[in-house]
Biopython code that builds the backbone (N, CA, C, O; Angstrom):
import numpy as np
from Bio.PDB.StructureBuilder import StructureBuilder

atoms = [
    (1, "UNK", "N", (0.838, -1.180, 0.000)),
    (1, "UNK", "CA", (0.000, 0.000, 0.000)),
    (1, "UNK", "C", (0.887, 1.248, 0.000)),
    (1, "UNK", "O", (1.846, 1.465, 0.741)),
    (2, "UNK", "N", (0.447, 1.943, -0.859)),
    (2, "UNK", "CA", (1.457, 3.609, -1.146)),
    (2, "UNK", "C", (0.471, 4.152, -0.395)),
    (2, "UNK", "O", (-0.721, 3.909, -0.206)),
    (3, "UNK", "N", (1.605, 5.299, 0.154)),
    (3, "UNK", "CA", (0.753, 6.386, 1.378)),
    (3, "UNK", "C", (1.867, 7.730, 0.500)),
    (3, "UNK", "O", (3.078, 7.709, 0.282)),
    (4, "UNK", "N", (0.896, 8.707, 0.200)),
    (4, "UNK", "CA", (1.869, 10.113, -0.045)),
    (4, "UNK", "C", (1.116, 10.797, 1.160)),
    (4, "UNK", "O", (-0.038, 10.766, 1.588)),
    (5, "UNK", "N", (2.496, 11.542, 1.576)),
    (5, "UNK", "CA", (2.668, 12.493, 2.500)),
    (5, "UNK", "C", (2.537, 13.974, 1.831)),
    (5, "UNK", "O", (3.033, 14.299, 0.752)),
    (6, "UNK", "N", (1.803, 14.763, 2.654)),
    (6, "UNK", "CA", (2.230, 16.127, 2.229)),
    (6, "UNK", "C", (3.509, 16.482, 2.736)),
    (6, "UNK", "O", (4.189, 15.692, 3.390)),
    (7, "UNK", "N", (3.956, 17.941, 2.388)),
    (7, "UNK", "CA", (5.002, 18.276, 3.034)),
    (7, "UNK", "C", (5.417, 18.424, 4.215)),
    (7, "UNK", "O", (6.473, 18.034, 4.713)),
    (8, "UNK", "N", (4.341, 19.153, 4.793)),
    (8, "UNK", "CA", (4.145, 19.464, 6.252)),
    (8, "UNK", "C", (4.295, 18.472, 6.912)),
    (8, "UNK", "O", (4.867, 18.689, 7.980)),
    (9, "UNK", "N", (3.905, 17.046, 6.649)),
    (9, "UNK", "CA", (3.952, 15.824, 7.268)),
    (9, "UNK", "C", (5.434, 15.204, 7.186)),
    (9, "UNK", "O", (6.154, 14.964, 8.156)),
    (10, "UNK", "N", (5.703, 15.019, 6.000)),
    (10, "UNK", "CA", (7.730, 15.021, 6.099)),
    (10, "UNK", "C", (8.462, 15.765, 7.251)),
    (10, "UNK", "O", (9.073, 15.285, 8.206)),
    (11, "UNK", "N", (8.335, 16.515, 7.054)),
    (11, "UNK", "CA", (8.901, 17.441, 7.714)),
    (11, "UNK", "C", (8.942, 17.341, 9.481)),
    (11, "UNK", "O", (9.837, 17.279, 10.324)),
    (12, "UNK", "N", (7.485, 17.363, 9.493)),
    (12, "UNK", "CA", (7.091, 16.501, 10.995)),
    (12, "UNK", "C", (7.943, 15.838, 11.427)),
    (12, "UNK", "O", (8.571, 16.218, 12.416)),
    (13, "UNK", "N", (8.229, 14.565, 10.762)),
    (13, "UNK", "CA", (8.953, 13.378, 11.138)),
    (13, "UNK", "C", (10.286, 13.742, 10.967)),
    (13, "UNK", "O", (11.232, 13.447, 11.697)),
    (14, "UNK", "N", (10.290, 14.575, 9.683)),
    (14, "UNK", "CA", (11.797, 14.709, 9.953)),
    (14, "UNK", "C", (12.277, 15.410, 11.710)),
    (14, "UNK", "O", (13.147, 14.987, 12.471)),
    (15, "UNK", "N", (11.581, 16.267, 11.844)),
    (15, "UNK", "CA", (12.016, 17.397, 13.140)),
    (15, "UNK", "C", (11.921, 16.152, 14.197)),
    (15, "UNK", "O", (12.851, 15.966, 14.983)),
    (16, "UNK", "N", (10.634, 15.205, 14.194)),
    (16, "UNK", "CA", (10.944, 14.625, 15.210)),
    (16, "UNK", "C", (11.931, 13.646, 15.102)),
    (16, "UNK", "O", (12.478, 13.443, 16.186)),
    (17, "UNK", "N", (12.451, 12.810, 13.973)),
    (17, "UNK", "CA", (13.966, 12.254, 13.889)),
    (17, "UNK", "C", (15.043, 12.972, 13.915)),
    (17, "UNK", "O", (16.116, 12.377, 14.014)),
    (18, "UNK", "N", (15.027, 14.138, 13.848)),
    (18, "UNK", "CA", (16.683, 15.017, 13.608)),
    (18, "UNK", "C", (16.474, 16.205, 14.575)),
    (18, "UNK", "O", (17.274, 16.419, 15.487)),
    (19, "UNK", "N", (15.836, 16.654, 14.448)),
    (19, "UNK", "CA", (15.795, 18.222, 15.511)),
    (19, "UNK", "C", (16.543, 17.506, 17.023)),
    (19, "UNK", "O", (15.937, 16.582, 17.566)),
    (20, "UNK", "N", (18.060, 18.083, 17.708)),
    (20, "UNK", "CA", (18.473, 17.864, 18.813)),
    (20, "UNK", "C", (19.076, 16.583, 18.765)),
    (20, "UNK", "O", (19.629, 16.282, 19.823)),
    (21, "UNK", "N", (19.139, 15.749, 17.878)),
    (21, "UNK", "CA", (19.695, 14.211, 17.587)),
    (21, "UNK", "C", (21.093, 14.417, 17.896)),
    (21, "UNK", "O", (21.370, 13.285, 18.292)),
    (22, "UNK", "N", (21.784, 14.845, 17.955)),
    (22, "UNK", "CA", (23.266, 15.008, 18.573)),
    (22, "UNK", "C", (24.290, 14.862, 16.843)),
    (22, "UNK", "O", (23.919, 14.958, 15.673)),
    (23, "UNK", "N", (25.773, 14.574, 17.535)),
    (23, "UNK", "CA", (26.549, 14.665, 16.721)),
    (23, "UNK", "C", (26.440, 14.273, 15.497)),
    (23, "UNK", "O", (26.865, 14.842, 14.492)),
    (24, "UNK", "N", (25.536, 12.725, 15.627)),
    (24, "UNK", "CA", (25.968, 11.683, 14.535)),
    (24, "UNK", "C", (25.219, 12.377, 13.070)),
    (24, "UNK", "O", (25.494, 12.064, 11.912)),
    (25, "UNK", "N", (24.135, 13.469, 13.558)),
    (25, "UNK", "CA", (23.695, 13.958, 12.768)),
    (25, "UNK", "C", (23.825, 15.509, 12.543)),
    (25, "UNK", "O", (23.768, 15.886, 11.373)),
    (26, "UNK", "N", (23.930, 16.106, 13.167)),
    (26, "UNK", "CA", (24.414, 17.837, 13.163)),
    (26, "UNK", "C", (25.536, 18.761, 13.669)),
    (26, "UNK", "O", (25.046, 19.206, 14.708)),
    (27, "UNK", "N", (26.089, 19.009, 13.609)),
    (27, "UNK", "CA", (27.624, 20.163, 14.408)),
    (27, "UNK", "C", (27.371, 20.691, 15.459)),
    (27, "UNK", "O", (28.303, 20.859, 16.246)),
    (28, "UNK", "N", (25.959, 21.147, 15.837)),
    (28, "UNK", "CA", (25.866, 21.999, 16.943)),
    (28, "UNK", "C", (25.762, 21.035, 18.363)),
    (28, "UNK", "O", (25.288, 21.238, 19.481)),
    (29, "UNK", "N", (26.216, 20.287, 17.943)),
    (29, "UNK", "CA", (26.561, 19.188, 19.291)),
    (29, "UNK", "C", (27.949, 18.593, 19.610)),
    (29, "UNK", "O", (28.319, 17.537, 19.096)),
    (30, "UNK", "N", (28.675, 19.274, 20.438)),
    (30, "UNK", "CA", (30.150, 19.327, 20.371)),
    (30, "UNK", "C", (30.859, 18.502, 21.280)),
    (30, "UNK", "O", (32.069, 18.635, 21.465)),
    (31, "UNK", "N", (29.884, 17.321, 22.084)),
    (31, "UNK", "CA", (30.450, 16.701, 22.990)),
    (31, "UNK", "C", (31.170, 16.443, 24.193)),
    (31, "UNK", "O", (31.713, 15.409, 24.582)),
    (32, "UNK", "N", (31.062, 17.740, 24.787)),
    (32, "UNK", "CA", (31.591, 17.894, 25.933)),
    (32, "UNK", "C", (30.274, 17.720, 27.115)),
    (32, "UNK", "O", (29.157, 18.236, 27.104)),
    (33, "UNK", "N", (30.923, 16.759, 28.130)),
    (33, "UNK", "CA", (29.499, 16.510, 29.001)),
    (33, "UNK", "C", (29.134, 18.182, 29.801)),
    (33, "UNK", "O", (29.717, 19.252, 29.631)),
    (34, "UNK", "N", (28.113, 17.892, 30.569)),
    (34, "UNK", "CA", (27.573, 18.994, 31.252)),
    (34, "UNK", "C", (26.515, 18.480, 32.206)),
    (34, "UNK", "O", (25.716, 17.691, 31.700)),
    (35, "UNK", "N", (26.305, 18.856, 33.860)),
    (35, "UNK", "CA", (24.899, 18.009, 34.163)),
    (35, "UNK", "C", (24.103, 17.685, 33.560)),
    (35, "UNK", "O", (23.729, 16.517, 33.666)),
    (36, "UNK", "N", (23.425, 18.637, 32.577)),
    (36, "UNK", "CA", (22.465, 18.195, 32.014)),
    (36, "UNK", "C", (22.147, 17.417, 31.212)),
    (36, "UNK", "O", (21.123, 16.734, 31.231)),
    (37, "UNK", "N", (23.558, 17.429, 29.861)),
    (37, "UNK", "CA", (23.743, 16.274, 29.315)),
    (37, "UNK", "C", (24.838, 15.671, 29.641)),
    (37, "UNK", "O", (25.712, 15.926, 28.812)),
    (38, "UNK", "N", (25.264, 14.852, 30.633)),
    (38, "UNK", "CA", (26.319, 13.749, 30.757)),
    (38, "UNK", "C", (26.492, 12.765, 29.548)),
    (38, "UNK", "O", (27.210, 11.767, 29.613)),
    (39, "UNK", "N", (26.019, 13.005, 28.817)),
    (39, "UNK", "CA", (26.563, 12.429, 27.619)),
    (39, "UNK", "C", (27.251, 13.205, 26.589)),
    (39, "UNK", "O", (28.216, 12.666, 26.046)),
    (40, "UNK", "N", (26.945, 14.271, 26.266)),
    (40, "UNK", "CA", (27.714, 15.914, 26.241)),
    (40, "UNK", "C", (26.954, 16.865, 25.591)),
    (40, "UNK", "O", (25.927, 16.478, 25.033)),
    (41, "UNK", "N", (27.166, 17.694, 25.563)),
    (41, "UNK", "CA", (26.936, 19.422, 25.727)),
    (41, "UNK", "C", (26.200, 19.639, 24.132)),
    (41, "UNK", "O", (26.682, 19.257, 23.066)),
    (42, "UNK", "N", (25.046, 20.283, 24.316)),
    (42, "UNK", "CA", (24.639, 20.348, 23.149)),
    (42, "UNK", "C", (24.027, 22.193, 23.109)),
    (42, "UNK", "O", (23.571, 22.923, 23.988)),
    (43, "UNK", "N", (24.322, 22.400, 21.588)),
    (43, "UNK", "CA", (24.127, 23.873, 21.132)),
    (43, "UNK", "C", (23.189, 24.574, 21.544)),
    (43, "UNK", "O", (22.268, 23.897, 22.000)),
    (44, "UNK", "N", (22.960, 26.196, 21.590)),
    (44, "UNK", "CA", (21.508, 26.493, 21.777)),
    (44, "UNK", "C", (20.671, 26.108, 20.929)),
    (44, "UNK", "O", (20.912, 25.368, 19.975)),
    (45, "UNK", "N", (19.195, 26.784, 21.342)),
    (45, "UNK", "CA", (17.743, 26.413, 20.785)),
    (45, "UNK", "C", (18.206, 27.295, 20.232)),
    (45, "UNK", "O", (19.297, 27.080, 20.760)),
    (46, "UNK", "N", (18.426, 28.245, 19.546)),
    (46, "UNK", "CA", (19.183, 29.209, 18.091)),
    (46, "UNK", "C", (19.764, 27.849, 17.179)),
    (46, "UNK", "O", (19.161, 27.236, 16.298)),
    (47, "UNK", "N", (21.128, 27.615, 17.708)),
    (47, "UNK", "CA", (21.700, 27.154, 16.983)),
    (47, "UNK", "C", (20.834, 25.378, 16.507)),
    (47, "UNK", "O", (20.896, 24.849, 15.398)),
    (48, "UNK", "N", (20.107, 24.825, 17.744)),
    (48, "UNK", "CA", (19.730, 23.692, 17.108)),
    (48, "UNK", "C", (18.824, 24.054, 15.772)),
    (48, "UNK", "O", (19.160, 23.570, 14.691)),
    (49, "UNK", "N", (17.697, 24.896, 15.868)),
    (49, "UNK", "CA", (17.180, 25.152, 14.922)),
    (49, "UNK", "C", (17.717, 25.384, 13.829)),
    (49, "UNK", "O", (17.522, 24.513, 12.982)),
    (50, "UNK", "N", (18.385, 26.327, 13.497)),
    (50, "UNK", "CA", (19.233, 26.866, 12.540)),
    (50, "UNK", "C", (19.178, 25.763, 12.261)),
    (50, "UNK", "O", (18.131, 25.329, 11.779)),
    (51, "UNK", "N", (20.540, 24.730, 12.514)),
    (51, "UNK", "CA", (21.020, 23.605, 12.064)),
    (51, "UNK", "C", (20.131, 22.922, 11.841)),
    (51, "UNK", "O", (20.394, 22.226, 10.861)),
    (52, "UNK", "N", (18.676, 22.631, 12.439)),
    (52, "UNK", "CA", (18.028, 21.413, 12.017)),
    (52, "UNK", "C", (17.156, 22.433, 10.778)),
    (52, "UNK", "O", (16.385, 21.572, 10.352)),
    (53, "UNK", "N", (16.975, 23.131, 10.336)),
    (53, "UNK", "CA", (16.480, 23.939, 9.304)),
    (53, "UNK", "C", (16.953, 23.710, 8.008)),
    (53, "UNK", "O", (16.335, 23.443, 6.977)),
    (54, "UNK", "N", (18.429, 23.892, 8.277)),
    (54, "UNK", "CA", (19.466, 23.578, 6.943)),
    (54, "UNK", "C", (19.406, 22.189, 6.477)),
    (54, "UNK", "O", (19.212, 21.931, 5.290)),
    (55, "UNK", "N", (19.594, 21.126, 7.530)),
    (55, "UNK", "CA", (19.550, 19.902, 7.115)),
    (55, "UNK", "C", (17.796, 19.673, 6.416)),
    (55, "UNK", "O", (17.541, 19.138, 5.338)),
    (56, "UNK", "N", (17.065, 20.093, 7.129)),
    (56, "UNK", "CA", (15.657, 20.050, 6.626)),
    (56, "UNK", "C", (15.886, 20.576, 5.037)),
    (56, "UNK", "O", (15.552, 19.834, 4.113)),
    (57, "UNK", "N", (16.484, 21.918, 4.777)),
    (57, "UNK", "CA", (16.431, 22.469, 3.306)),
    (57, "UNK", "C", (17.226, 21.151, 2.025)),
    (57, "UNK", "O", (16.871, 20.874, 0.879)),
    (58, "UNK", "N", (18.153, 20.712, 2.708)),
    (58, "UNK", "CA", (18.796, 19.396, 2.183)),
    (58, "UNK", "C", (18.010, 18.758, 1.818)),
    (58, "UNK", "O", (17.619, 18.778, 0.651)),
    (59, "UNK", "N", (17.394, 17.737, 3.048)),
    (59, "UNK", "CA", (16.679, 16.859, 3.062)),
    (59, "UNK", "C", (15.317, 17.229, 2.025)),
    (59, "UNK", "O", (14.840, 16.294, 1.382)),
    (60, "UNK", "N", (14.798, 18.420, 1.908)),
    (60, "UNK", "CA", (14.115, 18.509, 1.334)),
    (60, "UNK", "C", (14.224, 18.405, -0.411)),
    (60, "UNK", "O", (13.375, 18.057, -1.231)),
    (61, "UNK", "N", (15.080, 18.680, -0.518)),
    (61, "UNK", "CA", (15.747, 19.189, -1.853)),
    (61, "UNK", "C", (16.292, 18.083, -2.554)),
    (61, "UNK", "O", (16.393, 18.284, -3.764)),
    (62, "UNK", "N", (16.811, 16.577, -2.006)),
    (62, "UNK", "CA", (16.856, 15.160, -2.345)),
    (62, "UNK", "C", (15.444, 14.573, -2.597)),
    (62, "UNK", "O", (15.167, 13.732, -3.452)),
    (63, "UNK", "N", (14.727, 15.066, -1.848)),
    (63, "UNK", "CA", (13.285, 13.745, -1.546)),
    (63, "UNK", "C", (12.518, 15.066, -3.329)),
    (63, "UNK", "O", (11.708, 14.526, -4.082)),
    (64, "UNK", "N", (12.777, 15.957, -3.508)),
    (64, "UNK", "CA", (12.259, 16.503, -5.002)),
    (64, "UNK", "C", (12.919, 16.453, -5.835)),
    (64, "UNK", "O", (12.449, 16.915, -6.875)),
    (65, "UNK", "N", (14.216, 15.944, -5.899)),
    (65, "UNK", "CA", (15.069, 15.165, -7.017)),
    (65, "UNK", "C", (14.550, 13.528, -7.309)),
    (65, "UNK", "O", (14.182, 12.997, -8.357)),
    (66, "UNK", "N", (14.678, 13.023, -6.020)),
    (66, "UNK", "CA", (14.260, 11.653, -5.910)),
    (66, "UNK", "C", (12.563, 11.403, -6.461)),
    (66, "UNK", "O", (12.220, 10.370, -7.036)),
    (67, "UNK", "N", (11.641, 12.523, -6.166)),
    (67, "UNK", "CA", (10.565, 12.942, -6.780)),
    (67, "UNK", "C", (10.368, 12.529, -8.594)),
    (67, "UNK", "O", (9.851, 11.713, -9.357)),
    (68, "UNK", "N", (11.157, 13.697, -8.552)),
    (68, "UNK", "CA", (11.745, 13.639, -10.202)),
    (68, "UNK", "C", (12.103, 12.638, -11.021)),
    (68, "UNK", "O", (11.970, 12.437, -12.228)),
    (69, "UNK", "N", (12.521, 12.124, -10.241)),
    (69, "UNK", "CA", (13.584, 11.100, -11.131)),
    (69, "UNK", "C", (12.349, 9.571, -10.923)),
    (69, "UNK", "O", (12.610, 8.429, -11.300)),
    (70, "UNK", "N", (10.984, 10.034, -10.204)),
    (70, "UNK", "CA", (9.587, 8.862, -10.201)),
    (70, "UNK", "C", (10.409, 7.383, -9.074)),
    (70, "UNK", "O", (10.230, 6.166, -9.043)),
    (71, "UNK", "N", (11.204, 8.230, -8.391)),
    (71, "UNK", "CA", (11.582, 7.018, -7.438)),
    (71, "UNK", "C", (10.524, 6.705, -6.048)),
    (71, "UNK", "O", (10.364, 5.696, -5.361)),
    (72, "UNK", "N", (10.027, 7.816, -6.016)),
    (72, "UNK", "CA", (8.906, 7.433, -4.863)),
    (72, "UNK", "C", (7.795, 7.336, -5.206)),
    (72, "UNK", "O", (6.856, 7.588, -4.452)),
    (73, "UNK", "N", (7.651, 6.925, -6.495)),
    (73, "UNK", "CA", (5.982, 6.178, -7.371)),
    (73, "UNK", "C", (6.358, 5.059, -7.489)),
    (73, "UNK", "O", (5.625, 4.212, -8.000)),
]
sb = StructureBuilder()
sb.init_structure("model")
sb.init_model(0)
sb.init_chain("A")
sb.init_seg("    ")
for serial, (resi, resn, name, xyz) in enumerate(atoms, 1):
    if name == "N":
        sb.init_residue(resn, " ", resi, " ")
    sb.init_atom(name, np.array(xyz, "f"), 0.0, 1.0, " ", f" {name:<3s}", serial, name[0])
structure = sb.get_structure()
């Protein structure tokens, strides 16, 4: 069964898979612990956004190539 998503709905999932995900996925997570994260130190709510914005403009910009090219029909 095919399910199309609108955009708004991508996007969703994306923020909730990547928004604050740490190193393995964005820069603004630099690894140094801190109480709060003992696992380490992560960027401001500026900088997470930012960063999860850009990767979003990426991410977006593959899945309308991949579009194109009738890979997700």
């Amino acid at each position: 069964m095919n399910k199309t998503f609108t955009e708004e709905e991508v996007k969703a999932a994306f923020w909730e898979t990547f928004h604050k995900s740490g190193e393995l996925w964005f820069s603004y997570f630099d690894g140094s612990p801190s109480k709060a994260y003992p696992q380490g130190h992560r960027g401001s709510e500026e900088e997470c956004e930012s960063h999860t914005l850009e990767y979003w403009r990426e991410f977006k910009e593959h899945l309308m190539k991949a579009y194109a090219k009738g890979v997700s029909s």
